[in-house]
N, C-alpha and C positions, 0 to 999 in steps of 0.2 A: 463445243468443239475447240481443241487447241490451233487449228489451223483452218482458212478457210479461204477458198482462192477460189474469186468470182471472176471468169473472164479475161485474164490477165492476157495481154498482148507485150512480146517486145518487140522493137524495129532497128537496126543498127543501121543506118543510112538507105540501103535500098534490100539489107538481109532481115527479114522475118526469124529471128531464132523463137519465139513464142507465140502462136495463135490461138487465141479465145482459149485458154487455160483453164479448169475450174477441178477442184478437187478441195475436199476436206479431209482431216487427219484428226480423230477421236484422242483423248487423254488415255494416257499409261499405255500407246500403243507403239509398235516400232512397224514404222511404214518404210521399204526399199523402194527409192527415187531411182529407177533403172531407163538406161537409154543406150544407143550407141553417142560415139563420141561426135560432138557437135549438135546434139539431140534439142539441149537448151536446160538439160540438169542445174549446170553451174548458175546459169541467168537465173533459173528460178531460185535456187537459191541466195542469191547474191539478192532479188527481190524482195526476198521473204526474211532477210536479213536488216535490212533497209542498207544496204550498200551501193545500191543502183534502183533507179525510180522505175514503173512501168512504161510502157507507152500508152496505153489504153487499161483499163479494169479496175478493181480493186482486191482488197486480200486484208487479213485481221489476223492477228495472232494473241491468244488468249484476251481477246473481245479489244481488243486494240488497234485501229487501224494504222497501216503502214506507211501511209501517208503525214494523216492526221496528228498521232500518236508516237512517232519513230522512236522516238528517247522511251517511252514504256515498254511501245515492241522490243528494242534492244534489252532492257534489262528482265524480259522476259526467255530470251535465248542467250542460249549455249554455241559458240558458233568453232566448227574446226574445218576452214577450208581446205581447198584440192590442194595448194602450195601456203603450208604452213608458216606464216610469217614468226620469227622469234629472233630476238636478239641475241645474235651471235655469242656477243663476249659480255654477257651474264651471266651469273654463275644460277643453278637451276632453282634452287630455295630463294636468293633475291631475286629472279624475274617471277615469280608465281607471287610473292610478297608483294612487287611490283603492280601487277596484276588485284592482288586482293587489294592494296589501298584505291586503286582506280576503280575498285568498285565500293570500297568505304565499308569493306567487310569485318566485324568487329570480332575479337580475338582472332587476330588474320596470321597470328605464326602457327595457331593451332587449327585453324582453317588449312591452310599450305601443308602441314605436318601429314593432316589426315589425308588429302591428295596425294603425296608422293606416297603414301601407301597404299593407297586404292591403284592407282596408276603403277607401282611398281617400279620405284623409281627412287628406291633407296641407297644404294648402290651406285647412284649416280647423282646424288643429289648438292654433291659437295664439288661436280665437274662443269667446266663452262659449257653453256650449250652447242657450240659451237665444235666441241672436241665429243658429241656425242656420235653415235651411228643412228642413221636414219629412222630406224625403228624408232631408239631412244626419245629422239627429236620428236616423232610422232605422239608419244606418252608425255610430252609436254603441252604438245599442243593441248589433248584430251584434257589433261589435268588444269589450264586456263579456260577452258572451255565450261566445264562444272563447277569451278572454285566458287561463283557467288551461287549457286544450287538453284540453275537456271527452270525454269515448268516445262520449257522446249527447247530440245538438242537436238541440231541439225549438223552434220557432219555431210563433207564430201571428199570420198575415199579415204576411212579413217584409219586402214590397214593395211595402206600403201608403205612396204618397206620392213614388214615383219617377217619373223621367224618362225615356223611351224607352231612352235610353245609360247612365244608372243601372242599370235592368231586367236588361239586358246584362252589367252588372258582376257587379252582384249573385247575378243565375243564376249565371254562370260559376263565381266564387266557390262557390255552393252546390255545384253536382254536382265543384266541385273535393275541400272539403270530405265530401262524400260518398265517396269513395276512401279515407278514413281512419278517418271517424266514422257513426255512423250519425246519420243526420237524420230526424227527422221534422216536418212543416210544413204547417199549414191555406190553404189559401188559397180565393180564391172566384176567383182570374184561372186558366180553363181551358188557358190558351195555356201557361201557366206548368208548370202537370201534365203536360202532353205533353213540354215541353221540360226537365224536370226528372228527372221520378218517374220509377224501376222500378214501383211496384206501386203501387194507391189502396186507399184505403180508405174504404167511402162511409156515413157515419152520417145513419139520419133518426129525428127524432123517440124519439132515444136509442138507437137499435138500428143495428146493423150490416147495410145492407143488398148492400153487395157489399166485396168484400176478393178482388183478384185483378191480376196483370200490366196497364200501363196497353193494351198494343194486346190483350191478349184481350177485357178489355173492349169495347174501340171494333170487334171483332171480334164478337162476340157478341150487342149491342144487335140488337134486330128490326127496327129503321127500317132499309130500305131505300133510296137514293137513286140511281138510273139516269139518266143519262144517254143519250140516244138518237137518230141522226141514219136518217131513211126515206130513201128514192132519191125519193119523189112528197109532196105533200101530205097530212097526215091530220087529221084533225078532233079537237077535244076529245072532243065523244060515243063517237067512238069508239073513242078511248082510254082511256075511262071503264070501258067496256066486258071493257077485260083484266081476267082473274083476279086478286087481292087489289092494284089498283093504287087507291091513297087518294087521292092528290093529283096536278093534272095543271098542270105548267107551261109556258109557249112559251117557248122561250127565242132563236131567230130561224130564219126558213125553215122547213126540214124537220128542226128542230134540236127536244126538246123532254126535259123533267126530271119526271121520274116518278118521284113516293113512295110506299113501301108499308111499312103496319104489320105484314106479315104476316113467320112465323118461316120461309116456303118461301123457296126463292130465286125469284126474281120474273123473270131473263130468260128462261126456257123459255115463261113465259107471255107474253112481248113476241114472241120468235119463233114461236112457233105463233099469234099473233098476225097476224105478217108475212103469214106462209104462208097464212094462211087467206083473208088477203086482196090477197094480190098484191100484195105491196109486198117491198123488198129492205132490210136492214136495215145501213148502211153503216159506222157506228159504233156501240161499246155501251163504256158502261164505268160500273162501280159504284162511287161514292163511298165512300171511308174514313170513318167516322163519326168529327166530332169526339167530346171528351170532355165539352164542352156537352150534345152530343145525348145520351149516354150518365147526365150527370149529370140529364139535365131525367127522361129517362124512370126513372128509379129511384126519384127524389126525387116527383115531381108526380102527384097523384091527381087 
């Protein structure tokens, strides 16, 4: 395992941002660190970075303990956190330079060369950091982050500040990078998980409440969502009416969207439905649950 968090507690004076944590992260995998905000994302990472100690536990990063070991852990990760630190009034080629000699990386302008072209960032590579836009500034960070060709990259929110066609880069890039290293990465953009992650991981309130493959998830949530087209007219009330159906929408004609919290499957009771009342039932089809839905119902009391 690239990652491996036994327990891990943190305490800030009298706030618990982490209790009893535990989660591993397999090689060449890219796992979503997901939570709301104050969850304890950043902690764990800032943990697992050695930038802040536990309270309580222990954790290893490629068989390194982060304690014990901090200086190996460190040259084992790739780190781009939530507010990107960079030196303003660098120009983008000497701070990555800067960057590769503090890690003692040998042919380090052709090291740098080849990052500002993976990152995308040729076009700007002759500008102070400082005079970049947000995005740009974000594709430094990334490109500091890989420069010594770290085994684990953890990022938190690495897509803060992009452009539609950045977003696109950027992913691409990542799940490229995932075929090598193992990544792991917070984000709050759900569209991003689905088209990224093998597996999430969902912390609230400092605790682990799901750790599992991203479609079993989107598989497993209880929200129901049916789609459903009759041969005749039917009415709200009476759609009301079906067994564990919550919510009743029109969507046009004899066209209509029906939500249910319940763990049954819910078209047996749309067709006995039908039958009961003489209706023919011409289309059905049950929507895949975003990772939205899956994130809202795990997270929100």
């Amino acid at each position: 395992m690239s990652i491996q968090v036994n327990n891990i507690s943190k305490i800030y004076t009298s706030q618990k941002a982490l209790n009893n944590v535990s989660f591993e992260v397999g090689s060449n995998e890219i796992v979503g660190f997901l939570g709301p905000n104050g969850a304890g994302k950043s902690t764990m990472m800032k943990i697992l970075t050695c930038y802040i100690p536990p309270t309580d536990g222990t954790a290893k990063v490629c068989g390194f303990d982060i304690l014990s070991n901090s200086i190996e852990v460190r040259k084992q990760i790739g780190y781009l956190p939530e507010h990107n630190p960079l030196y303003l009034d660098m120009y983008v080629k000497e701070f990555l330079e800067f960057v590769g000699g503090i890690y003692k990386i040998k042919n380090c302008k052709g090291r740098v060369k080849d990052m500002i072209e993976i990152t995308g960032l040729q076009i700007e590579q002759n500008k102070k950091i400082g005079a970049l836009s947000k995005g740009y500034r974000q594709r430094v960070g990334l490109a500091q982050a890989i420069i010594h060709d770290p085994k684990v990259l953890i990022m938190d929110e690495p897509t803060t500040g992009l452009d539609p066609n950045q977003l696109d880069e950027i992913r691409n890039l990542i799940k490229s990078l995932g075929k090598e290293k193992t990544v792991m990465l917070s984000t709050h953009i759900m569209q991003e998980v689905e088209a990224i992650c093998d597996r999430v991981i969902i912390i609230d309130k400092g605790e682990i409440v799901a750790n599992d493959e991203t479609r079993v998830l989107q598989k497993n949530t209880t929200k129901q969502i049916i789609t459903v087209e009759f041969d005749k007219q039917v009415s709200v009330s009476q759609l009301k009416e079906i067994a564990n159906i919550d919510e009743v929408l029109h969507v046009n004609g004899t066209i209509w969207r029906l939500t249910s919290l319940s763990k049954e499957d819910v078209r047996k009771d749309i067709f006995n439905f039908a039958v009961a009342n003489n209706f023919s039932v011409l289309t059905l089809n049950k929507e895949e649950q975003k990772m939205e839905d899956v994130f809202k119902e795990l997270t929100k009391k």
